[in-house]
C-alpha positions in Angstrom: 62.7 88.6 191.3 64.9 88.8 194.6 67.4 92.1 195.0 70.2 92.4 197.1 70.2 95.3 199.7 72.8 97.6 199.4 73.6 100.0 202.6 76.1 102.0 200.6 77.2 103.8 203.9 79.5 106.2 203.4 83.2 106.0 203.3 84.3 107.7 205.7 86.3 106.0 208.6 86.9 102.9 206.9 90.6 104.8 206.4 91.7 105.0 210.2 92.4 102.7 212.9 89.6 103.7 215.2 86.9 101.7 216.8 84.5 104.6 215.4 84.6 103.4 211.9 82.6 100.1 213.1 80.4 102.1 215.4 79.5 104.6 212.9 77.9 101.8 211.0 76.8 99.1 212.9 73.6 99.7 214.9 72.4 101.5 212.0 72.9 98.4 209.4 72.0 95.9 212.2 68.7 97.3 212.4 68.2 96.9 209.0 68.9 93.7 208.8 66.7 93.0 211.8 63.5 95.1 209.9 63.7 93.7 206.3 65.0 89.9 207.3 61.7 88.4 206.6 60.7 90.3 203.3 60.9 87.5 200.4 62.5 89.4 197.9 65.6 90.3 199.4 68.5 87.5 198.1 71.8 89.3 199.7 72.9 91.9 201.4 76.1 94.6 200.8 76.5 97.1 203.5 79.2 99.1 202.1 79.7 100.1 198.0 83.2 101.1 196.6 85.0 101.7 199.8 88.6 103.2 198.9 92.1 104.0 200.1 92.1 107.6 200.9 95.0 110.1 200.8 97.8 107.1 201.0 95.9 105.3 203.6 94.5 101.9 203.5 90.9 101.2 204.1 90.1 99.8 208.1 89.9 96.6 206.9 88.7 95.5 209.9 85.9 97.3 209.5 84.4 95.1 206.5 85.5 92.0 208.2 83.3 93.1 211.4 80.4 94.0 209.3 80.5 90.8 207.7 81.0 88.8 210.1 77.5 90.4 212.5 75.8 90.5 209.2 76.2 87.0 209.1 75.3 86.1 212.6 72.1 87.8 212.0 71.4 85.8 208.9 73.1 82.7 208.2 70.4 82.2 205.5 71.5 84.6 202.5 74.7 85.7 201.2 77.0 89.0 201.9 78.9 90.8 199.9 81.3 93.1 202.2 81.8 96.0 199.6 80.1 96.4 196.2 83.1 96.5 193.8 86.3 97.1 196.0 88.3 96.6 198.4 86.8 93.2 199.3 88.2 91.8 202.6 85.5 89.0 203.9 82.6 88.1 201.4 80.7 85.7 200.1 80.0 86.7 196.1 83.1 88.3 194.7 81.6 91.1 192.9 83.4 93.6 190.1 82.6 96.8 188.3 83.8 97.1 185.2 82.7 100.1 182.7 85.1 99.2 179.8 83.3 100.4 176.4 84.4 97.6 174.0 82.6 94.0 174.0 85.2 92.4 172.8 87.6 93.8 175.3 84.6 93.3 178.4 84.3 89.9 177.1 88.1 88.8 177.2 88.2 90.3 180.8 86.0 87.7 181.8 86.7 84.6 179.4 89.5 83.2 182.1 86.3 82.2 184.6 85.6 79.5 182.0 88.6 78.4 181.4 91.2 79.1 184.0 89.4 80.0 186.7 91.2 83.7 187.3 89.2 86.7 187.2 89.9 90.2 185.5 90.2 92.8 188.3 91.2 96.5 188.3 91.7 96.3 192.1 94.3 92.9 192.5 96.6 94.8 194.2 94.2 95.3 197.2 91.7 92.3 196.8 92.4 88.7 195.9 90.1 86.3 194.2 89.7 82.7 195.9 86.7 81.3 193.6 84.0 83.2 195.0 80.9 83.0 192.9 81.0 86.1 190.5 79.7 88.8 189.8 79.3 92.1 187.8 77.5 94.2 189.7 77.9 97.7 187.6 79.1 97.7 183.5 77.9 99.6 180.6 76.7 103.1 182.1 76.7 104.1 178.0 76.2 108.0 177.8 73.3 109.1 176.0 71.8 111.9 176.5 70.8 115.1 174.5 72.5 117.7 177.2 76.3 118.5 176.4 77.0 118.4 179.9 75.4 114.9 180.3 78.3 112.3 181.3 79.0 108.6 181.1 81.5 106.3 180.7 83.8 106.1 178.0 83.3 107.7 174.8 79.3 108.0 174.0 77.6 106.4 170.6 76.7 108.4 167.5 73.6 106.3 166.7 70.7 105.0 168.2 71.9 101.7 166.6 76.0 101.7 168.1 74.1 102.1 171.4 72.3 99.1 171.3 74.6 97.1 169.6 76.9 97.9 172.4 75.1 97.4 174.5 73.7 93.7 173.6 77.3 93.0 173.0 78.3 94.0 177.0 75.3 92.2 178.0 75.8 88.7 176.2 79.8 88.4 177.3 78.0 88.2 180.5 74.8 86.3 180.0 77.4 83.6 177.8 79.7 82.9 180.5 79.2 80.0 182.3 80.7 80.8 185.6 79.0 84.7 185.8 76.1 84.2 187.9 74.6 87.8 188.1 75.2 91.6 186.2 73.6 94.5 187.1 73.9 97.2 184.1 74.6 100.5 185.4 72.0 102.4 185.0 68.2 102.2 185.2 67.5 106.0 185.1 69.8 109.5 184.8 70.5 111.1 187.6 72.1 114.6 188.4 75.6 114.1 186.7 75.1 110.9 184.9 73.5 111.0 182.0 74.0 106.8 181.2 70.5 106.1 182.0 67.9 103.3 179.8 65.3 106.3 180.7 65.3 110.0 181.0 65.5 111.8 184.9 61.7 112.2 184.6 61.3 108.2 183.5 60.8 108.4 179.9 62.1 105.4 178.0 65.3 106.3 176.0 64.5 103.7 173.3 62.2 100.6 173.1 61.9 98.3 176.8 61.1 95.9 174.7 64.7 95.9 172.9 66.2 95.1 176.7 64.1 92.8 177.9 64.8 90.6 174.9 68.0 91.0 175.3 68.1 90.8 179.2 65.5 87.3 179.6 67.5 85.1 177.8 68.9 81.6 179.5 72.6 81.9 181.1 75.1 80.3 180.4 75.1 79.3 184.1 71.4 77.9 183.9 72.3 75.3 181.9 
């Protein structure tokens, strides 16, 4: 199995104009690069995650593009994605997240790959598309969770059974479409405020693994 690192720097600077943005980031994600760039199982690499307008200003684009750009002097070998989600400026996998509820919905967002080659995306009006390989790299994060103030997206299940079903129905619009190389379901594990986990904060499963690895090991569309 490879992974694709994810710096998920903070946000900050990528709003202003000043050289600081880049040099907040830089050395730091340059010697990461430099330390893991030989470990087999990394595939990518995404230094920044969700990086957003602030107060009616524009993200530093220039930032991303920089990052990129040294990222992929460093290694030429693997692809980069410049921000996880939004507002992509240079990258190489054009990567979404997308926590709508309903599989039917989820699936029509992404039905256009196949057969008109657009892509569903909350953020057009910042980012444009240009055939990218694609990617959803957070969908479901399904609450469930026994504490009243756990959260997740969306409105939560009743039943043990609408969560898998909903679930396996998210999964497969994915998994079924010929031009979605990669999902990453959102998420693993609770955490502090999200309570959308597969297991419990202390890592107990939520329901059978064995449900989700059936469902998630199946042949892609793409493979064939």
């Amino acid at each position: 199995l490879g992974y694709i690192v994810w710096g998920e720097f903070p946000n900050w600077g990528l709003d202003s104009s000043y050289a600081d943005s880049v040099y907040g980031i830089l050395p730091e994600w340059t010697e990461e690069i430099r330390r893991d760039f030989n470990h087999p199982a990394i595939v990518g690499w995404c230094p920044y995650n969700e990086t957003w307008d602030t107060d009616g200003r524009k993200q530093f684009d220039d930032a991303l593009d920089i990052v990129y750009r040294a990222t992929k002097a460093l290694d030429p070998t693997r692809p980069c994605i410049d921000t996880s989600g939004n507002y992509h400026v240079a990258t190489d996998i054009f990567c979404v997240h997308d926590y709508e509820q309903n599989p039917e919905i989820f699936k029509e967002h992404y039905d256009k790959l196949m057969t008109e080659g657009t892509l569903f995306d909350n953020h057009a009006h910042r980012q444009t598309y240009k055939g990218e390989a694609t990617f959803v790299s957070e969908y479901g994060g399904i609450q469930w969770s026994q504490d009243e103030n756990g959260w997740g997206y969306g409105t939560g299940p009743k039943t043990e059974e609408e969560f898998l079903t909903r679930f396996k129905g998210l999964t497969d619009a994915l998994l079924d479409n010929s031009e979605m190389f990669g999902l990453c379901y959102t998420q693993l594990t609770d955490v502090e405020q999200e309570q959308n986990g597969l297991y419990t904060y202390q890592r107990k499963p939520k329901f059978d693994p064995a449900f989700f690895h059936g469902v998630l090991s199946r042949k892609a569309a793409i493979e064939d």
